[in-house]
Backbone as CSV, one residue per row, in Angstrom:
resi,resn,N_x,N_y,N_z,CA_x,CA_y,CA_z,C_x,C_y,C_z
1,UNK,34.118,4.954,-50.901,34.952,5.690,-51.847,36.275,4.952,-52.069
2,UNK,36.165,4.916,-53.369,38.153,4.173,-53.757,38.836,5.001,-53.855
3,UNK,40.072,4.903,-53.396,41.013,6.447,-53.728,41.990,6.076,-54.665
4,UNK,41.389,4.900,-55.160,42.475,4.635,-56.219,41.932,4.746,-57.243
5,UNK,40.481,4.979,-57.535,39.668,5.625,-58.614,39.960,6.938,-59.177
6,UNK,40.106,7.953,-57.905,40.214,9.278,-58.308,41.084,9.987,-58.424
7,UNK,40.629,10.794,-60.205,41.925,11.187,-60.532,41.933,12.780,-60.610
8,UNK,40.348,13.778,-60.139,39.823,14.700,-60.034,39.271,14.878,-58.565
9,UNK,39.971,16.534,-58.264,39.045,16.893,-56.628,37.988,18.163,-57.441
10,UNK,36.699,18.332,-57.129,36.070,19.366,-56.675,36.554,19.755,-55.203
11,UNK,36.246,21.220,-54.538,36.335,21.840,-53.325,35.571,22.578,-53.163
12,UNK,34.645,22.675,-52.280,34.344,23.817,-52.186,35.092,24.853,-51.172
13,UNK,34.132,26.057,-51.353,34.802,27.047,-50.961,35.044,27.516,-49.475
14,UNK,33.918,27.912,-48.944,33.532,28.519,-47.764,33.155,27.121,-46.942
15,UNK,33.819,27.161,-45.710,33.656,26.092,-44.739,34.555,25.300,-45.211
16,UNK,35.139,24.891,-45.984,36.371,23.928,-46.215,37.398,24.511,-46.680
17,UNK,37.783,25.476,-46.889,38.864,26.033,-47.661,39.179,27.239,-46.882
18,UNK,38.462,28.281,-46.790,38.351,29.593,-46.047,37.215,29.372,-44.591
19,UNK,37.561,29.744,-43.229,36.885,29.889,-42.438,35.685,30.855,-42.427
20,UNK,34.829,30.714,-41.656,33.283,31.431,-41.899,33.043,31.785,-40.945
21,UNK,32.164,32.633,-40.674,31.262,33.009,-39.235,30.597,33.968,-39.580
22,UNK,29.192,33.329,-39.916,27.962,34.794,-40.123,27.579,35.027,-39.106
23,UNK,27.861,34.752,-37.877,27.271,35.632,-36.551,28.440,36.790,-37.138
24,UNK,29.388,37.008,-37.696,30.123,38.321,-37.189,29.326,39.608,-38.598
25,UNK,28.813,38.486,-39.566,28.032,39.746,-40.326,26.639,40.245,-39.736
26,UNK,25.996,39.745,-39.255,24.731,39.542,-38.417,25.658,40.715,-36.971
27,UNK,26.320,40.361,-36.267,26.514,41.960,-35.490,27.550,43.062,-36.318
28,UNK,27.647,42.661,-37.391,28.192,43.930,-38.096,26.645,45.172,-38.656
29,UNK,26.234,43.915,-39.135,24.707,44.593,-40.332,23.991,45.346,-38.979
30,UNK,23.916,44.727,-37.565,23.544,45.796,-36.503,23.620,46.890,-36.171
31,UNK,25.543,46.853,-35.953,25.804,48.085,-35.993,25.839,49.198,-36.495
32,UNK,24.921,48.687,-38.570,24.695,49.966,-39.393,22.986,50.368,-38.759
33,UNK,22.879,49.456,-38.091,21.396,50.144,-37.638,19.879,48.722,-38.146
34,UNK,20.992,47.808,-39.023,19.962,46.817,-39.049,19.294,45.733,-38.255
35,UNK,18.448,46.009,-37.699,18.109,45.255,-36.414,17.227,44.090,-36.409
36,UNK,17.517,42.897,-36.133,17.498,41.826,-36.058,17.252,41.055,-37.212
37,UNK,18.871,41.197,-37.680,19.122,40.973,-38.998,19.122,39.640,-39.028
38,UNK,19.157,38.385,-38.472,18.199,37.392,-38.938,17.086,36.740,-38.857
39,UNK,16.144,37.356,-38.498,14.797,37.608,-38.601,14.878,38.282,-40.546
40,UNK,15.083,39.219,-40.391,15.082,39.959,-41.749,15.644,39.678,-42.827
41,UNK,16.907,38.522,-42.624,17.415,38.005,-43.571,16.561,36.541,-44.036
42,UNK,15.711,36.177,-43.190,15.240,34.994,-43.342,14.107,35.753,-44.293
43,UNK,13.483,37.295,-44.015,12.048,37.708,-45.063,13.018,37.636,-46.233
44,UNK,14.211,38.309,-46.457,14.577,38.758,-47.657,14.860,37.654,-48.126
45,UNK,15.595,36.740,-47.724,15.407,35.147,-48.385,14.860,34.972,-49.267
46,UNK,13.484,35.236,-49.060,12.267,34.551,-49.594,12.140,35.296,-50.950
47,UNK,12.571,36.531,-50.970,12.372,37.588,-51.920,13.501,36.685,-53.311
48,UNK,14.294,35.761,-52.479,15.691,35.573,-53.390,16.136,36.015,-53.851
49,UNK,16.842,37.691,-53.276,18.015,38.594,-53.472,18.600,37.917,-53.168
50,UNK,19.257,37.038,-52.177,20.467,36.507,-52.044,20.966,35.419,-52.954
51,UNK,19.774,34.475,-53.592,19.975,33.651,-55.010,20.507,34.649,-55.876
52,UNK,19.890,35.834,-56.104,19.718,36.208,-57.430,21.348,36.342,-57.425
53,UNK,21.835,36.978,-56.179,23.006,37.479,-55.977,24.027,36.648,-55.998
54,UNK,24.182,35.722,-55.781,24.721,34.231,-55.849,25.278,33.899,-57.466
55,UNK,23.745,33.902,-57.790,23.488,33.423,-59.663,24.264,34.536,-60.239
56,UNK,24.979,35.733,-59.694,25.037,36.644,-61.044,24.307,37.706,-61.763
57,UNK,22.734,37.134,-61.409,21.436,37.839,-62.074,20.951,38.842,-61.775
58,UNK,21.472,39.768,-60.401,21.732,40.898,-60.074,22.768,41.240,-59.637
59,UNK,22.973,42.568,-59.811,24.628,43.292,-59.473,24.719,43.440,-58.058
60,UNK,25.725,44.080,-57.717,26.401,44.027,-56.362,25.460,45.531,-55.742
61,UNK,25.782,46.593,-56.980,24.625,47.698,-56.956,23.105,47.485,-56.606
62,UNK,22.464,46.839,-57.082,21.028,46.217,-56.898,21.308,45.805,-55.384
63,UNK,22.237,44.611,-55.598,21.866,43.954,-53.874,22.135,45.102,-52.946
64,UNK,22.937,46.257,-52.508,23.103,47.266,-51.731,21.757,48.110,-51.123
65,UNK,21.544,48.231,-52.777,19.934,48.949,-52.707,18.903,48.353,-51.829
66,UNK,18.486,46.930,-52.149,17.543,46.332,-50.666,17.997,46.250,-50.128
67,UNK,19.310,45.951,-50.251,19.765,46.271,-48.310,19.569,47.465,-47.404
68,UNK,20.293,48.705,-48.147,19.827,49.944,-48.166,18.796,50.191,-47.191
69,UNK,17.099,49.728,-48.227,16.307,50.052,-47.020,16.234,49.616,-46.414
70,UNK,16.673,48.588,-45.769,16.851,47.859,-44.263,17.031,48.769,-43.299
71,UNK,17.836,49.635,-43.885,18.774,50.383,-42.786,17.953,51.896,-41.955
72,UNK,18.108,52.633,-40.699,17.174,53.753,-40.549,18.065,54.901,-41.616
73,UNK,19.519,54.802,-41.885,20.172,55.721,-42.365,21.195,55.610,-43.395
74,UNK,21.276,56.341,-44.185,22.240,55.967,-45.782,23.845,55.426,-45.055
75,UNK,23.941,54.626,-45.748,25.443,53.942,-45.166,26.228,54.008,-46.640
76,UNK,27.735,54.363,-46.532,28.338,54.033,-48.229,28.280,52.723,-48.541
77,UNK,28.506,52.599,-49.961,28.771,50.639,-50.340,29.780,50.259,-49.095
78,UNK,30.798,51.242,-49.384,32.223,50.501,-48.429,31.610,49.697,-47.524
79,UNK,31.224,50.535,-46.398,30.542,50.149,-44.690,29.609,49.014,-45.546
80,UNK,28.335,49.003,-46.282,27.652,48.215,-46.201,28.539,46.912,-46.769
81,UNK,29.236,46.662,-47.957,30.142,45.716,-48.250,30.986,45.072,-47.226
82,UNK,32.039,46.108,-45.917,32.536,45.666,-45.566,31.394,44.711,-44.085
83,UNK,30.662,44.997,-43.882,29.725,44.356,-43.066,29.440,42.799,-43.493
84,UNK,28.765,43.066,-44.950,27.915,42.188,-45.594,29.584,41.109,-45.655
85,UNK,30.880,41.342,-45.334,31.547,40.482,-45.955,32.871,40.316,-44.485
86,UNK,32.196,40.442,-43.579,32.845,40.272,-42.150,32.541,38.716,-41.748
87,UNK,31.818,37.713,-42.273,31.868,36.258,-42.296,32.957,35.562,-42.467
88,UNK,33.592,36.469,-43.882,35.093,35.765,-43.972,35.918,35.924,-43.060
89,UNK,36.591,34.876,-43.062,37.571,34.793,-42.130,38.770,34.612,-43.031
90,UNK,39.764,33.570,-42.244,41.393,33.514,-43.314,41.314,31.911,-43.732
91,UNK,42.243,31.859,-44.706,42.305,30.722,-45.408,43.880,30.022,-44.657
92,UNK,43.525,29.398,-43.838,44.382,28.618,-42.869,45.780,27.652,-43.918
93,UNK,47.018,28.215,-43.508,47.886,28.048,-44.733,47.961,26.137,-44.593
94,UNK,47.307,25.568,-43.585,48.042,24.188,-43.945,46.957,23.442,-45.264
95,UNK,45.520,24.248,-44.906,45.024,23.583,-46.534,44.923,23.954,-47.528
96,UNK,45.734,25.477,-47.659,46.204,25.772,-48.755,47.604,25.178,-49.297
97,UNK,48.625,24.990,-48.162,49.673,23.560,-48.861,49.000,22.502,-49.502
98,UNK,48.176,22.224,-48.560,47.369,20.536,-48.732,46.893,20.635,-50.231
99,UNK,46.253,21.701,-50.635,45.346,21.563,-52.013,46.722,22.021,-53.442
100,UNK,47.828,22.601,-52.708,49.141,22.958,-53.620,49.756,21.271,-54.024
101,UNK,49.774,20.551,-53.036,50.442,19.249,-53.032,49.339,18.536,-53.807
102,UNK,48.480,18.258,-53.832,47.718,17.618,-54.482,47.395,17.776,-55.521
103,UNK,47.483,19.438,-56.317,47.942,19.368,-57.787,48.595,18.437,-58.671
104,UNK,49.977,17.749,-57.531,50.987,16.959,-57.955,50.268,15.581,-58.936
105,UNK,49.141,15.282,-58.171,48.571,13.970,-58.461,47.257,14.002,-59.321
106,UNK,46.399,15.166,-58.353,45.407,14.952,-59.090,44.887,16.192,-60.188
107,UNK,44.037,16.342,-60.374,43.383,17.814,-61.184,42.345,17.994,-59.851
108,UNK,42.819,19.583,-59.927,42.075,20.263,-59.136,41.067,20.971,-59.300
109,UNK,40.033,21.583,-58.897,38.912,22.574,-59.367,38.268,23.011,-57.854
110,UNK,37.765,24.519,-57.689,36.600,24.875,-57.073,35.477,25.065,-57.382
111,UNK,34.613,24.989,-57.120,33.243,25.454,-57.451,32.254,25.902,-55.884
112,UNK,32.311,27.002,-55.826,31.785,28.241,-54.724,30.506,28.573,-54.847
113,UNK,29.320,28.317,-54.504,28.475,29.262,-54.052,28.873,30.872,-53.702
114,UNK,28.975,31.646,-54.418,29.537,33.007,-53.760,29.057,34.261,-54.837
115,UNK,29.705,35.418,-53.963,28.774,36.619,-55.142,30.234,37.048,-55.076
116,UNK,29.816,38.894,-56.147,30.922,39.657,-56.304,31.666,40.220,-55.094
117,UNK,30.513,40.525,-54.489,31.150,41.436,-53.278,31.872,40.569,-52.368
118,UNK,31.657,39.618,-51.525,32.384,38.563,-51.260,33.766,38.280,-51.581
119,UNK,33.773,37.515,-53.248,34.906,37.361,-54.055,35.721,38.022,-54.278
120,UNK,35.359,39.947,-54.340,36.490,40.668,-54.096,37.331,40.742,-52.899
121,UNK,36.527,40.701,-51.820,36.869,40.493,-50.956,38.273,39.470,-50.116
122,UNK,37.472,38.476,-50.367,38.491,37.185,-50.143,39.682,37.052,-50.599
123,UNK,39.480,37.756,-51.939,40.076,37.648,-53.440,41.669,38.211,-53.062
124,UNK,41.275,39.485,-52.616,41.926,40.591,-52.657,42.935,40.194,-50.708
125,UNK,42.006,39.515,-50.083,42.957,38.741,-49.017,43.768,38.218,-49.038
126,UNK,43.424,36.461,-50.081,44.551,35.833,-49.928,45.418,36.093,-51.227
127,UNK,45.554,37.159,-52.193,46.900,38.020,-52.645,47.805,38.183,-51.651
128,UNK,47.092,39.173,-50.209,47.997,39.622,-49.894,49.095,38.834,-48.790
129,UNK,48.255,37.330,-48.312,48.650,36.631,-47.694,49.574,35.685,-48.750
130,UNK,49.200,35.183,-49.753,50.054,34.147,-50.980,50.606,34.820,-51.875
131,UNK,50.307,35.673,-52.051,51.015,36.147,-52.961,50.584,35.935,-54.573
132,UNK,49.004,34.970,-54.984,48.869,34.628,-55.836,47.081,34.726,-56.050
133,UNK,46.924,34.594,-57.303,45.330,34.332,-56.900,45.132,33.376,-56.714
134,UNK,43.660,33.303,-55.999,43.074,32.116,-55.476,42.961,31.164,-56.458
135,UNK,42.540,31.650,-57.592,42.437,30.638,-58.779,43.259,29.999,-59.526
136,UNK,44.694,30.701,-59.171,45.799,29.929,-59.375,45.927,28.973,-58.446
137,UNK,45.392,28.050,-57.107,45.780,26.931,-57.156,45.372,26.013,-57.467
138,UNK,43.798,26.196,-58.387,43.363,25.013,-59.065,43.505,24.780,-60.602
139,UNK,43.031,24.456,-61.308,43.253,23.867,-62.403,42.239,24.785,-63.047
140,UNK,41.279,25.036,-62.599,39.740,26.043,-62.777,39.048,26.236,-61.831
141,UNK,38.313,27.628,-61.090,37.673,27.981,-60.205,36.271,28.255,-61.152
142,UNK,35.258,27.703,-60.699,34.106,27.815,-61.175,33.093,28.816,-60.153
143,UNK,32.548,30.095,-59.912,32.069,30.235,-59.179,30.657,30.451,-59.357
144,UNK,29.601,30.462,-58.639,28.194,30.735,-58.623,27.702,31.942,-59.328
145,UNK,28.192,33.323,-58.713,28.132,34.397,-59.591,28.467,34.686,-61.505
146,UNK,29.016,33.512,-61.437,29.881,33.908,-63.259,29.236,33.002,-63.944
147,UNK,28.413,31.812,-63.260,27.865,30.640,-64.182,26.638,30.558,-64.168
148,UNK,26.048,31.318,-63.134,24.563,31.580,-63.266,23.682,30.606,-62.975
149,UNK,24.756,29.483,-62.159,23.704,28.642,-61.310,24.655,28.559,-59.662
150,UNK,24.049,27.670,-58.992,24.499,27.338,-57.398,23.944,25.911,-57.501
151,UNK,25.242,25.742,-56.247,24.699,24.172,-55.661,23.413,24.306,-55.005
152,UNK,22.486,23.330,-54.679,22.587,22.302,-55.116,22.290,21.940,-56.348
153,UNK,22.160,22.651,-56.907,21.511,22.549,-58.602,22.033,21.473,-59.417
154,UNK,20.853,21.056,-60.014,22.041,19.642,-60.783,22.847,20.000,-62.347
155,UNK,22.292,21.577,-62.621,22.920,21.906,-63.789,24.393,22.260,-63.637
156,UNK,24.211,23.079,-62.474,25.773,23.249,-62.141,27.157,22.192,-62.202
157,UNK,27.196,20.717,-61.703,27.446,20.065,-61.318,27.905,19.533,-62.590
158,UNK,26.466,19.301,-63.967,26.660,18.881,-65.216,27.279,20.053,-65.713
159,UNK,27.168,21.560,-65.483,28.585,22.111,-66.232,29.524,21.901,-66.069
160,UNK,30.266,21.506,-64.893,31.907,21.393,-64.012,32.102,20.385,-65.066
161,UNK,31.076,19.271,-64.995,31.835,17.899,-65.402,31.919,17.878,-66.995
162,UNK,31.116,18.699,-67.589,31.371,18.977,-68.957,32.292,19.826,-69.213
163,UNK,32.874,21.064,-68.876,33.184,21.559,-69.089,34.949,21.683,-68.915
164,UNK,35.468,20.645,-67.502,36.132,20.206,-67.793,36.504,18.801,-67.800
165,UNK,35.744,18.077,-69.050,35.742,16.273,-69.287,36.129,15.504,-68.224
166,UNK,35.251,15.521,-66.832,35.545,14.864,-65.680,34.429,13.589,-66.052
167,UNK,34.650,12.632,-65.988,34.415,10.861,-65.503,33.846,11.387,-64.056
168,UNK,32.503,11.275,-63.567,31.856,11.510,-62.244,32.797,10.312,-61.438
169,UNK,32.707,9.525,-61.813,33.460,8.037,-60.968,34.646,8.321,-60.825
170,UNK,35.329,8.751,-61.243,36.821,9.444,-61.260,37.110,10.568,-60.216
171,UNK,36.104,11.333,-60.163,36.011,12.795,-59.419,35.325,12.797,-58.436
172,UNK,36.331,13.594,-57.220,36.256,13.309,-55.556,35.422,14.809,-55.644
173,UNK,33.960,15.255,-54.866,33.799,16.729,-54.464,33.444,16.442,-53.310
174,UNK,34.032,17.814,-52.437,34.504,17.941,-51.325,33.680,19.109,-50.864
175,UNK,32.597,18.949,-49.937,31.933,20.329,-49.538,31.631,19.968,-47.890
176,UNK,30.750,21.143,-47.350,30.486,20.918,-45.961,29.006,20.955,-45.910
177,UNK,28.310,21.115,-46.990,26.849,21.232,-47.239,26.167,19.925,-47.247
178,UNK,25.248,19.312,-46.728,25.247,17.438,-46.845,24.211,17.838,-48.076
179,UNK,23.566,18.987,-48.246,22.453,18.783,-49.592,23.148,18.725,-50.924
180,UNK,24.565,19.812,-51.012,25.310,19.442,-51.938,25.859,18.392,-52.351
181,UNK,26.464,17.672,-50.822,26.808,16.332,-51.313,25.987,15.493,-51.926
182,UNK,24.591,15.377,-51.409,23.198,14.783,-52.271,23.012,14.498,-53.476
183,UNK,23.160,15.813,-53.806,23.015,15.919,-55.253,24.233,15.456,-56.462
184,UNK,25.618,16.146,-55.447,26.515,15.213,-56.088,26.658,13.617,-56.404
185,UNK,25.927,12.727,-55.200,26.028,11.526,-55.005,25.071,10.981,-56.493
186,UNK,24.113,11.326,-56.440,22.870,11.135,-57.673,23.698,10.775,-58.700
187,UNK,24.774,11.796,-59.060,25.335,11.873,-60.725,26.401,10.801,-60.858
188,UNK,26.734,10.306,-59.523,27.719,9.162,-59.505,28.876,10.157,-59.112
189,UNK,29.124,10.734,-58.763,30.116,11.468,-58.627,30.476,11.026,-57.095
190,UNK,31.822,10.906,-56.996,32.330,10.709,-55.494,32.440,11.798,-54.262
191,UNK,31.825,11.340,-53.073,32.021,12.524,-52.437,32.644,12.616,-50.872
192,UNK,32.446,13.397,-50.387,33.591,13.608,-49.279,33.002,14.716,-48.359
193,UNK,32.269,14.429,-47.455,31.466,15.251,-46.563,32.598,16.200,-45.241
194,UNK,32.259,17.438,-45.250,32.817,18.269,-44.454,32.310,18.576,-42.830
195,UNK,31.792,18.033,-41.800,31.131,18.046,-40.869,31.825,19.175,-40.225
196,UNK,31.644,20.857,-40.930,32.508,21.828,-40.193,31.898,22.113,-38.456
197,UNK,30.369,21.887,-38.276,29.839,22.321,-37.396,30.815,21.752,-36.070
198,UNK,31.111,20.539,-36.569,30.935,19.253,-35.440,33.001,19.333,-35.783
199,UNK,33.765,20.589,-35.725,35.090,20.414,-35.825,35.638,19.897,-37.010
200,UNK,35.165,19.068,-37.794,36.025,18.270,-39.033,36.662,19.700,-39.687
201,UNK,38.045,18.881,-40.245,38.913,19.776,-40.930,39.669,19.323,-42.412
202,UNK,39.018,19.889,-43.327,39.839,19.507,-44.824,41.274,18.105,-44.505
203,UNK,42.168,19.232,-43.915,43.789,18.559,-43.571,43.037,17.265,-43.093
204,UNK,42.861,16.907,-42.315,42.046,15.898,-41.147,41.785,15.042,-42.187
205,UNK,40.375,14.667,-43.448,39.695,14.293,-43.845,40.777,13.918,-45.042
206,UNK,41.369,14.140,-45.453,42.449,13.836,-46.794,43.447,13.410,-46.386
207,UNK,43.969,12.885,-45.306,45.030,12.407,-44.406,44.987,10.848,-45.393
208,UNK,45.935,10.542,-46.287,46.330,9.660,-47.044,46.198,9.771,-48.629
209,UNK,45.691,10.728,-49.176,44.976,11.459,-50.388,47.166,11.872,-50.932
């Protein structure tokens, strides 16, 4: 990678930007009574409620409903939402400076794998921590739910870059997914691998950017 090429960041969202942990939705979804919720999340997988939910292509209402019968007993949205969205964690303020400073130079953008319920979520967090929306610190937040595709998809990737006239050779994307990066690499697009499992940290990895 040249860093004197690039004049565009992609980011993603979850695992590089905001901290994660689906073990804490996995013993939340328990405690409504759903039991051995990944076993069961791996059947419903397959069903691709969680794509559909991703894509946009079903509502937040719909996804509740199969969840719903998962459960032995009626739970409100609240409880089931706030469960389904106990993964998030906080958005650690030094790479939210980091991605503020780098406005300075480059053009910024996200593009998230994520649904509604989630996004309110998060959404409605770091307000109360910044004081701003999330989408105010990029240039454009693109998310999965509103565009009706997900990474790794290669359409997605060709909307960002069309949509806002990014040069792939020009433009750095930044995820923790190595299949995303994959697919990014194909289009010529520059990329920047997140090894969250194994400790790597945004701040860490842009140290001269």
């Amino acid at each position: 990678m040249n860093k004197d090429h690039i004049k565009n960041i992609i980011f993603d969202l979850g695992g590089v930007i905001i901290n994660l942990d689906t073990q804490k939705t996995a013993s939340e979804m328990r405690k409504l009574g759903f039991e051995d919720f990944e076993k069961s999340y791996s059947l419903l997988n397959q069903t691709d409620i969680f794509d559909l939910l991703e894509k946009g292509l079903i509502s937040p209402s719909q996804f509740r409903f199969e969840i719903q019968k998962q459960l032995p007993k009626t739970v409100s949205d609240q409880e089931l939402d706030t469960a389904w969205s106990s993964m998030l964690l906080d958005f650690p303020a030094k790479r939210i400076e980091l991605i503020q400073s780098l406005k300075n130079k480059y053009r910024t953008f996200l593009l998230s794998n994520t649904n509604k319920i989630h996004y309110d979520n998060y959404n409605t967090d770091f307000v109360s921590v910044y004081g701003c929306q999330l989408n105010d610190i990029f240039e454009k937040a693109y998310y999965s739910f509103e565009v009706g595709m997900r990474k790794p998809e290669v359409d997605i990737y060709q909307f960002v870059l069309k949509q806002s006239h990014l040069n792939p050779k020009e433009t750095l994307f930044i995820d923790d997914s190595e299949a995303n990066i994959r697919t990014a690499k194909t289009m010529g697009i520059q990329t920047l691998w997140i090894d969250v499992k194994n400790g790597e940290d945004l701040v860490d990895k842009l140290i001269g950017f």
